[in-house]
Structures are given as C-alpha cells and as structure tokens.
C-alpha positions as CSV (number, residue, x, y, z in Angstrom):
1,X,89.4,137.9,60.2
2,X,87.9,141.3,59.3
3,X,91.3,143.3,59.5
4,X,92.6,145.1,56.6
5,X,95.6,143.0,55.2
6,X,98.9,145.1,54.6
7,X,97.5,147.9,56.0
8,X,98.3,149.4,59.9
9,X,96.9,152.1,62.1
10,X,99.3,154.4,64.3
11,X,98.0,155.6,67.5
12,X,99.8,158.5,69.0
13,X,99.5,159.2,72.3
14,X,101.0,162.2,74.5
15,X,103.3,165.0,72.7
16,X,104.2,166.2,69.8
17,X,107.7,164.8,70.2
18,X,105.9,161.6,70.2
19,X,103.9,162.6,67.2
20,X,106.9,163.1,64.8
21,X,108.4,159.6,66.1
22,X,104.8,158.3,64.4
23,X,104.9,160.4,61.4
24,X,108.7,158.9,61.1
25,X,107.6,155.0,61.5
26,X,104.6,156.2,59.2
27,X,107.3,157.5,56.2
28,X,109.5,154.0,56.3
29,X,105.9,152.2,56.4
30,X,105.3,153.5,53.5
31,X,108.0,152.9,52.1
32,X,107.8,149.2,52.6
33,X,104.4,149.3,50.8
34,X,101.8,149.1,53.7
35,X,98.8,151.6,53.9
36,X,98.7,153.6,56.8
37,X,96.1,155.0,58.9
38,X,97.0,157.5,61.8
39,X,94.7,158.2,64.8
40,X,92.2,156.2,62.7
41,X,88.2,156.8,63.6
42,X,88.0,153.5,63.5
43,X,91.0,151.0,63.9
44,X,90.7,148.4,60.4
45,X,94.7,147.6,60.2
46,X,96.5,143.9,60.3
47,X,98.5,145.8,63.0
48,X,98.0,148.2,65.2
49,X,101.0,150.5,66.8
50,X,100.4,152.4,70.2
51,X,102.8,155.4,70.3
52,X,102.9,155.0,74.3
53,X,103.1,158.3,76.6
54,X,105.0,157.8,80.0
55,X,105.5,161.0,81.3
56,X,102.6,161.5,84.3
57,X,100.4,159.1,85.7
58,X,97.2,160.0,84.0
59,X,98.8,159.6,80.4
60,X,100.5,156.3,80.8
61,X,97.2,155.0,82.2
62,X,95.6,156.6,79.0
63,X,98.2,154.4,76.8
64,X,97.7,151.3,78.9
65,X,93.4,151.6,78.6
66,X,94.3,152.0,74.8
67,X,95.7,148.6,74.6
68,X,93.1,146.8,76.8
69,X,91.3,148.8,74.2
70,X,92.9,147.1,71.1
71,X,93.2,143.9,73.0
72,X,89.6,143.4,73.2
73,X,89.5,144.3,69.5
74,X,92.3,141.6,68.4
75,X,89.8,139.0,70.2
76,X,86.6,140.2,68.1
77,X,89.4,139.4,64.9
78,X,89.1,142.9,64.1
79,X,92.9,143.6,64.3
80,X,96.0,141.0,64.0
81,X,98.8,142.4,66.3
82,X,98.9,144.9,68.6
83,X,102.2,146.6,68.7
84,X,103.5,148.9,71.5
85,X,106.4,151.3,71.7
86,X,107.2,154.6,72.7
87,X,107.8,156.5,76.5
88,X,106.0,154.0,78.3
89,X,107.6,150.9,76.8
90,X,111.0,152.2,77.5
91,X,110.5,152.8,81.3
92,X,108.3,149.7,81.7
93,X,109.3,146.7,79.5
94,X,109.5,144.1,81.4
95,X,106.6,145.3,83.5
96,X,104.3,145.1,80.3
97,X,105.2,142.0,78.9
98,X,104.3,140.5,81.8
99,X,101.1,142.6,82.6
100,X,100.0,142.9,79.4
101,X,99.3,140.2,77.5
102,X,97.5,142.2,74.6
103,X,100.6,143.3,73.1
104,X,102.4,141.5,70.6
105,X,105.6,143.0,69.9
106,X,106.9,145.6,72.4
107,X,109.8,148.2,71.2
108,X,111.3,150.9,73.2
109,X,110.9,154.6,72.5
110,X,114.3,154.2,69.8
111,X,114.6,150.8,68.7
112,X,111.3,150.9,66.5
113,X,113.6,150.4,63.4
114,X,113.7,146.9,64.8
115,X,109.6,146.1,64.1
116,X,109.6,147.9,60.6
117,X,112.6,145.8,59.8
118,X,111.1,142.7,61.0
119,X,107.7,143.2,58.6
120,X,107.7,141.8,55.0
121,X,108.2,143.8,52.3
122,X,104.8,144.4,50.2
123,X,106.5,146.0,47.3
124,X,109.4,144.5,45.4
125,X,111.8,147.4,45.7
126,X,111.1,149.0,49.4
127,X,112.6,152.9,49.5
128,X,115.0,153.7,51.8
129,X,114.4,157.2,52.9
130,X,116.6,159.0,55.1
131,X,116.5,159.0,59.1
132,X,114.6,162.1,59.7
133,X,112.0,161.8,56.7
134,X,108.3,161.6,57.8
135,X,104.7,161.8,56.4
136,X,103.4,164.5,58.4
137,X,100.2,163.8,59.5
138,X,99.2,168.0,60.7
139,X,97.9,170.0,58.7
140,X,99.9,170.2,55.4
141,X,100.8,173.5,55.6
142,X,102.6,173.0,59.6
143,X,105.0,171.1,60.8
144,X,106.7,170.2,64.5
145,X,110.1,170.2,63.7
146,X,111.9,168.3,66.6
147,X,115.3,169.4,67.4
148,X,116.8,167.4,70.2
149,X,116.1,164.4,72.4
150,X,117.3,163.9,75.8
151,X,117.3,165.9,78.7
152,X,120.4,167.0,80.9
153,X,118.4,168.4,83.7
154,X,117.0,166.1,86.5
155,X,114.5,167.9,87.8
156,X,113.3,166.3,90.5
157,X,109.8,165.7,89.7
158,X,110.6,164.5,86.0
159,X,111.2,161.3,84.5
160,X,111.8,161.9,81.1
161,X,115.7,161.9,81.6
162,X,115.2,158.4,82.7
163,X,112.4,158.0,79.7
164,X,115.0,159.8,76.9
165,X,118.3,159.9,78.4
166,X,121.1,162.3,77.5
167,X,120.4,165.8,75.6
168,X,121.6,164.9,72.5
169,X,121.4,167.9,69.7
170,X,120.2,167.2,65.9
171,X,123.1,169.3,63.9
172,X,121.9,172.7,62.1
173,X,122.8,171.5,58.7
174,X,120.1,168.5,58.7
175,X,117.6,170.5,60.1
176,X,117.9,173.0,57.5
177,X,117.7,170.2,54.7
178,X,114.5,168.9,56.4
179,X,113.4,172.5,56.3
180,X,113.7,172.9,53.1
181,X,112.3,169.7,51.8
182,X,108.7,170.2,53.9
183,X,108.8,173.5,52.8
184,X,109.0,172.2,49.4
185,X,105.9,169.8,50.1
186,X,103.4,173.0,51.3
187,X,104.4,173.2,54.8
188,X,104.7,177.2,56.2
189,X,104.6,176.6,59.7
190,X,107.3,175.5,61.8
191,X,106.8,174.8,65.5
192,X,110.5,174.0,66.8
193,X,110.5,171.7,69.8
194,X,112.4,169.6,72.1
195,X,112.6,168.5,75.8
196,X,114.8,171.4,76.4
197,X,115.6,174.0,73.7
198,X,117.6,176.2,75.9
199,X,120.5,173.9,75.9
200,X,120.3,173.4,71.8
201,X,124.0,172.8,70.5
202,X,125.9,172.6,73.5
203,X,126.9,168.8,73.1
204,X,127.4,169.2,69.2
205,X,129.1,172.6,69.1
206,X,129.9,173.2,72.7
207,X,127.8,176.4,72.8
208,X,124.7,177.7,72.8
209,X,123.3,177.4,68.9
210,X,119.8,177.8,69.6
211,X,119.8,181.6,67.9
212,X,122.0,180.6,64.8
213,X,119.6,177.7,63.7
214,X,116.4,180.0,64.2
215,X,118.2,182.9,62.3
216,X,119.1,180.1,59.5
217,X,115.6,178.6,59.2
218,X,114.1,181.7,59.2
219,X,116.6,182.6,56.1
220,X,115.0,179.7,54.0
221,X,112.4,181.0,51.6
222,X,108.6,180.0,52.1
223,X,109.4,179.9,55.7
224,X,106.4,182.1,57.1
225,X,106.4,181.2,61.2
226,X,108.6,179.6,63.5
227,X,107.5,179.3,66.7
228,X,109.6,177.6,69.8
229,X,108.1,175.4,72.4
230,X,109.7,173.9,75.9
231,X,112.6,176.7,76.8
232,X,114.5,176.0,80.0
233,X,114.8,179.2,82.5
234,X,118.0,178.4,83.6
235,X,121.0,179.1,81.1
236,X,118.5,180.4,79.1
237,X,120.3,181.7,75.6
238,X,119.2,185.2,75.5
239,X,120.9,185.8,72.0
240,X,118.0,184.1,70.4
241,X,115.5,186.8,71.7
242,X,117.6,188.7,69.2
243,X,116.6,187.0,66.0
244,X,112.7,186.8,67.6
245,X,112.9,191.0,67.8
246,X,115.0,191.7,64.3
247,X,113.3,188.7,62.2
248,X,109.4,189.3,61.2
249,X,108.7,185.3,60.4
250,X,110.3,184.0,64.1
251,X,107.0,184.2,66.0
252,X,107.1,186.9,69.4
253,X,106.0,183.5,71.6
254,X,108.1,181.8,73.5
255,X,106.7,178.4,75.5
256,X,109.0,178.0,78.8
257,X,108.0,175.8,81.8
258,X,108.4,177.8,85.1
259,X,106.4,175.6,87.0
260,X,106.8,177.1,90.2
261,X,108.1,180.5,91.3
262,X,108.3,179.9,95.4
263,X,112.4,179.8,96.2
264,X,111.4,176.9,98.4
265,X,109.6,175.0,95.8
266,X,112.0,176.2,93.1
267,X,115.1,174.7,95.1
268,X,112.9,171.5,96.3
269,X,112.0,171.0,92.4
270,X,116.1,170.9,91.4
271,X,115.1,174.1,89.2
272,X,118.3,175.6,89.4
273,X,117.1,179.2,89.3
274,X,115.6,181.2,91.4
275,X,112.6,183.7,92.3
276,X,114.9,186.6,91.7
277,X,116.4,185.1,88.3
278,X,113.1,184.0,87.5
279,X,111.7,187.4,87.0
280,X,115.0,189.1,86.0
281,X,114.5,186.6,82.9
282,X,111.3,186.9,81.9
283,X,111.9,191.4,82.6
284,X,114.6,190.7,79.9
285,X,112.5,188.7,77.5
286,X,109.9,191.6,77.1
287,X,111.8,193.7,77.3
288,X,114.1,192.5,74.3
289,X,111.1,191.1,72.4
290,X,108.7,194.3,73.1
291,X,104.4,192.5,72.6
292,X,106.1,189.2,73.3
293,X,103.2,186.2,74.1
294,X,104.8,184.0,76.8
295,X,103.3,180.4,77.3
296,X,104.4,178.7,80.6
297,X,103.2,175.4,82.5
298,X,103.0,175.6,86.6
299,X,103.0,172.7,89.2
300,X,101.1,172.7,91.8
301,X,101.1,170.1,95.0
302,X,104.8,169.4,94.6
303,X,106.1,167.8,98.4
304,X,106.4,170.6,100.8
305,X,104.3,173.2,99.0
306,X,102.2,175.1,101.6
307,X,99.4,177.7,101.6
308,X,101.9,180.3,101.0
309,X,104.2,178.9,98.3
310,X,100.7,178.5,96.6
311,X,99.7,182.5,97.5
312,X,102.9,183.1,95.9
313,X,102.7,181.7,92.7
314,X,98.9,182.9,92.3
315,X,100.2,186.4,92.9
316,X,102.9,185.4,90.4
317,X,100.5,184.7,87.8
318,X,97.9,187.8,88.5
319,X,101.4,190.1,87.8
320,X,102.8,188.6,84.9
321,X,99.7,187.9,83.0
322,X,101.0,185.0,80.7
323,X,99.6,184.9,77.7
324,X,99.0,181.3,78.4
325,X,98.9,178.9,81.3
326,X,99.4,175.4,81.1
327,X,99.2,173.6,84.5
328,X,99.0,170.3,86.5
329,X,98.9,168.4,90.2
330,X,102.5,166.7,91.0
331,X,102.0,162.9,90.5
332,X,105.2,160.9,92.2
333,X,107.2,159.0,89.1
334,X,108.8,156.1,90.0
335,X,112.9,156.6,90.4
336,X,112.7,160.2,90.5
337,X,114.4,162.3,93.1
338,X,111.4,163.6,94.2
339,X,110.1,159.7,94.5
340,X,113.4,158.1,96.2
341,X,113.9,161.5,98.3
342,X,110.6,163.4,99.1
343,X,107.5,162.3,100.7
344,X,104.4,162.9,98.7
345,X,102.8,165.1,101.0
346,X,100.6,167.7,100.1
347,X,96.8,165.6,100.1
348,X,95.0,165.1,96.8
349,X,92.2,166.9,97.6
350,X,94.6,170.0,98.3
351,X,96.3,169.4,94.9
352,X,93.1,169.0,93.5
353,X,91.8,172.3,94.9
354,X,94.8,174.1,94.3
355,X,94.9,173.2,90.2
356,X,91.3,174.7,90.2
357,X,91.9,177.6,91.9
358,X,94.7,178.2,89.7
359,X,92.7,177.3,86.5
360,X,89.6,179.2,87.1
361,X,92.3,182.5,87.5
362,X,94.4,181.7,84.4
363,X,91.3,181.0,82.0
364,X,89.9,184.7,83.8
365,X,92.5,186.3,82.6
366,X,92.8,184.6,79.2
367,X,89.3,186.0,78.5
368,X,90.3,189.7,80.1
369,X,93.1,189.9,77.6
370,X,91.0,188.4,74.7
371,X,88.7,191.1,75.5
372,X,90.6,193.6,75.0
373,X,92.0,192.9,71.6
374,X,88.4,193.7,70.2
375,X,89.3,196.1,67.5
376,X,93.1,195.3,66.9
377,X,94.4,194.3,63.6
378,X,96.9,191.1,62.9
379,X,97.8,188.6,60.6
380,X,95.9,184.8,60.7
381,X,97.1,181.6,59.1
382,X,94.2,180.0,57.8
383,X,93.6,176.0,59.1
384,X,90.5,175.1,57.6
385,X,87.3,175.8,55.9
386,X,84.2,175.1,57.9
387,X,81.0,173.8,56.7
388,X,79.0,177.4,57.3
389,X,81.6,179.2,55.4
390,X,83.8,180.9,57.9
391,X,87.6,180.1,58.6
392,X,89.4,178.3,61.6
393,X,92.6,180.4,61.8
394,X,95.3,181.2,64.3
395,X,97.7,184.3,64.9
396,X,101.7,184.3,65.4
397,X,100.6,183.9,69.2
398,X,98.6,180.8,69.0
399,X,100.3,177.4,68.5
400,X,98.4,174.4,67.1
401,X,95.9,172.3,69.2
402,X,97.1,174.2,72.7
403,X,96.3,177.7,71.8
404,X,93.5,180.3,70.9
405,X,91.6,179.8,67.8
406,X,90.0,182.6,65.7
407,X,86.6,181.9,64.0
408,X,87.3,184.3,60.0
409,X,83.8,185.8,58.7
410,X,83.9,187.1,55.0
411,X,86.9,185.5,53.5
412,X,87.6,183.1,51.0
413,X,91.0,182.2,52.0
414,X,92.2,178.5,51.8
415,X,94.1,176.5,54.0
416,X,97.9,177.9,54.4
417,X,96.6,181.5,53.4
418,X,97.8,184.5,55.4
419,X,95.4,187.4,55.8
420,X,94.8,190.3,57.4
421,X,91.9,190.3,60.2
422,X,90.0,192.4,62.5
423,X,89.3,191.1,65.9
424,X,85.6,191.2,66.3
425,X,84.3,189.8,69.3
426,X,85.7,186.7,71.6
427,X,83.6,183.8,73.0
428,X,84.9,181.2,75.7
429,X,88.5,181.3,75.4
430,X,88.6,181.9,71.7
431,X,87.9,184.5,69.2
432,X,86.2,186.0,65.9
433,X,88.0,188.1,63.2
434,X,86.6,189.5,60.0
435,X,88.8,190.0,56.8
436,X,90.1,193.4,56.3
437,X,91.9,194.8,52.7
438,X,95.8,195.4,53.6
C-alpha cells in the first residue's frame, strides 16, 4: 500500500453550503489527530471522503465519475477507503450501495458525525470542538458563513427540500460567536448563505430576523464585508435593505434567484410571485439600496416554456441589466412536482439553444458595464499575490469564485489588505485597477 496512513483527503463537490459541511468534518478530523488534505492535487490519504452534490443532473454525475474515479485508485492501493456522504447520498442511498461498489462507508448529508466517530483516535486526548467549528479551507481572510438549512418552498423544479428537508434557522447568538471567533483567526470577509435567506428566523423567532443578524454582525469589530447569497423573491424581508443602505461594511449586492420572469412559467415553477411583484421588488431594492449590484440565476426549458415566455425573459434581462447572470437548462429531478406532474417537454436541443442565446446576451452585457467603469474609483480586497507582481483582488460587488476579478498593478498590498483602486482597462469578463493614494 502507498496511501498515507492517518492521513485523509476531502473532496468537495457542488456549493459552498457543501463546502462548510467539509471544512466542519475537516475541524473534528483534526481534532482526532489525522492530517487532512482538502481538494488535494493529488489524492495520497488512507481515506478518501467525497462531499457528494445532488442538486441537477450534471453535478451528481460529476460526484458519481469522482468515485469511479477513487475506485479505480483504491484498486492501484493508492487509497484505503473511499467514503461518501453528502446531497447525493441522502437522496440515493440505497441506490449507491447497490450501484456502487467503490464506496466503503456511505453517510447521509447529516449523519457524518457517525464516520468521524467510528475512526480511531490518533492522539491520546482527541478535542471536542463545538458543532459549528471548522478549518476553513478559503482564503484565510473569507469565510461562507452558513445560516440555515432546509428549505420550506417546493418549487417545483427543486429537490433540495427533499435533499435538506425543513428550513431550519441557526439562532443569531451562535452566529455572532462564530463571527467573532474567525474574525479572531484573520478572516474579514463574510459571505452569508443559505438555501433560502429570505425566510431567516421565522421558525426560531417567528419573524423575519434576517436584518437584525446582518445589523449585529456587521456591529462586530474587524468585520469589513458581508455579502448575502440565495434571497427568495417572495416574502422577501425588505427591512434588511435598510441595514445594506445605512451600514458601509454590508456589501450593496444582493444574490436572489428569479429564474424566470413569464407569469406562466412563474406559476408553472410553484414561484409564488409574480411578473408584477417581481419587478415591484427588485424597483424597491434599488431604489432603497441606490448603486445596488443584483446577482440572479434564470431557468430556461422549464415544461411549457415557449418562444415567447423565452422573448420575455430575454427582454427581462436587456431592461434590468443584472449585474450578474447565473443560468441553466431545466433537468427533471426525480420526485419533484415538476417530475410526478409535468411532462418534460421543451426538446434538448431547444434548451440547449435557448441557454446560449441567453448566455452570449448576459456575458454582452457584463463586458458593456465593465466597460464603462474605466476611470471610476473603489475599494479592492486583496486575494493573492501573483508571480509577475500584480494583485488578484475583488470589489464589494464581486463574490468569491462566481464573480469579477480585478488584476492590481503598482501595489504592494498583501492578502486581506483593502485599498483604494482605479479601474484601468477590462479584458474578457474581468478587470484591471491600478493603486491610487486615498
């Protein structure tokens, strides 16, 4: 055997939701005395872990070729166990354990505990550390900060209810101590997500609580940018647009999946909002949260959509200019309404088409507004320091690994620095900057 003994590699696939779960499993692995690797170049560990994705076709086929992958590495000797968990494994248990013969041990998306438990202790006195406690594996100076699992909503197309379960809220007062403590560690960034942010508190407190946690992280000293990811339009809390407009470190972005904005696909989707609410809301947002960057994810090919529900949402896009566009083909899930109710009947070609067409607009007018910040003045965060010198940095408006990057000429800032920039010229979908004196 060529493994590493006592050591074991983490492989995250999918979301950043997913990714905290591995940087939580990597914390009590640590604990236990085991090195950890995660997303190793190459995998070298006893055991292996595969952070499964379930949520559309095309990523749980990613998760499954990854443990062919590993399979095929376990028979070379060059790995011990292969261990699954995660989205996939909870929708699909039985399924793999008969399918897949490559995996070793398979655990759920929740009952991981159960594997970390089961592994001998390397050191003599193991730590216990406390249930939200990670090693973050980002950059050391962010941090996704994961404030609720579970989803209420039941879209139609959407299986991560059925992946999750129930919306079920973190309370405020253990975020806040997690806050602190990473802040304590280096970290400056926090990217708040969840399945559904817009419905933050309401099982824990009955009420909307979204704005009073914001306005209470962004109280905590050394907190430089907050940034929130995966808003629900409908029952959207409006009160935290507030604490984005009166508090300079809550970032003027706001990630919401629209996905459609056709009333027939809207109501066919189990949306629960409408054309006319749709762009009441977003009116609101800007207007609220005046230079607000609004990230949004589209569907296209959903059952039923025809050539003019698809006009409509590319005229959609052309007058709202998002700052961002994230967007995919419907794929049917098995057991979702859409799956048990709909037929799948838009061909793939058309999806396929459809997706391009909206892509090739989006990314056009990405570059148009890139363009014309050529001149303006903002504040960058500084990621790394590249081999020729210059700096990879991002603004308020641009969130780790999905967003625009700016290449920094003349500085010699470090990683987590803040500093003022120029924007200098743009290529592709990102941008330059040069340093400028305050």
């Amino acid at each position: 055997m060529s493994f590493r003994k006592n050591h074991i590699d983490i492989i995250t696939m999918g979301c950043s939701k997913n990714l905290i779960d591995s940087e939580r499993i990597f914390r009590r692995l640590i604990a236990k005395g085991y090195s950890v690797s995660h997303d190793p170049e190459e995998v070298a560990g006893e055991y292996v872990v595969v952070n499964t994705c379930g949520f559309i076709s095309d990523a749980k086929q990613e998760s499954i070729d990854m443990i062919l992958n590993l399979g095929s590495l376990k028979e070379e000797g060059k790995i011990r166990q292969v261990i699954a968990m995660g989205c996939l494994t909870e929708r699909y248990r039985k399924t793999l354990q008969q399918e897949l013969p490559e995996i070793d041990l398979l655990y759920g998306k929740f009952d991981w505990d159960g594997f970390i438990s089961g592994l001998p202790d390397v050191t003599e006195k193991p730590e216990s550390p406390k249930a939200w406690e990670r090693k973050l594996t980002t950059l050391p100076h962010h941090a996704y900060m994961k404030i609720s699992e579970g989803c209420n909503r039941f879209c139609a197309f959407c299986a991560i209810p059925l992946i999750t379960g129930r919306h079920r809220s973190r309370p405020i007062e253990e975020i806040l101590e997690e806050t602190r403590e990473l802040v304590a560690s280096g970290v400056k960034e926090f990217n708040v997500i969840a399945q559904d942010l817009s419905s933050y508190g309401l099982d824990l407190y009955g009420r909307h609580a979204l704005s009073e946690l914001i306005d209470r992280m962004a109280d905590i000293e050394g907190v430089e940018w907050i940034r929130l990811h995966y808003a629900y339009p409908a029952d959207f809390p409006l009160d935290v647009l507030d604490v984005m407009a009166r508090r300079p470190n809550v970032c003027k972005y706001l990630d919401i999946a629209l996905q459609h904005i056709s009333d027939s696909q809207l109501t066919a989707m189990r949306r629960k909002i409408t054309k006319k609410e749709t762009l009441e809301l977003l009116d609101e947002i800007r207007r609220r949260v005046p230079g607000i960057k609004i990230r949004t994810t589209l569907m296209v090919g959903f059952p039923g959509e025809t050539d003019e529900d698809f006009a409509e949402l590319l005229e959609f896009v052309r007058t709202q200019k998002f700052a961002r566009v994230g967007a995919f083909a419907y794929s049917e899930e098995d057991d979702t309404y859409a799956a048990m109710h709909l037929e799948d009947n838009v061909p793939q070609e058309v999806k396929e088409e459809r997706l391009e067409r909206l892509l090739n607009l989006t990314e056009g007018m990405e570059t148009e507004m890139n363009r014309q910040m050529i001149g303006s003045q903002l504040t960058l965060m500084v990621d790394e320091v590249n081999e020729d010198g210059t700096r990879t940095c991002r603004s308020e408006y641009d969130s780790p690994d999905v967003d625009h990057i700016y290449t920094l000429y003349d500085s010699d800032a470090l990683p987590g620095d803040m500093v003022r920039a120029e924007v200098s010229d743009i290529y592709a979908l990102d941008l330059e900057a040069v340093e400028i004196e305050d």
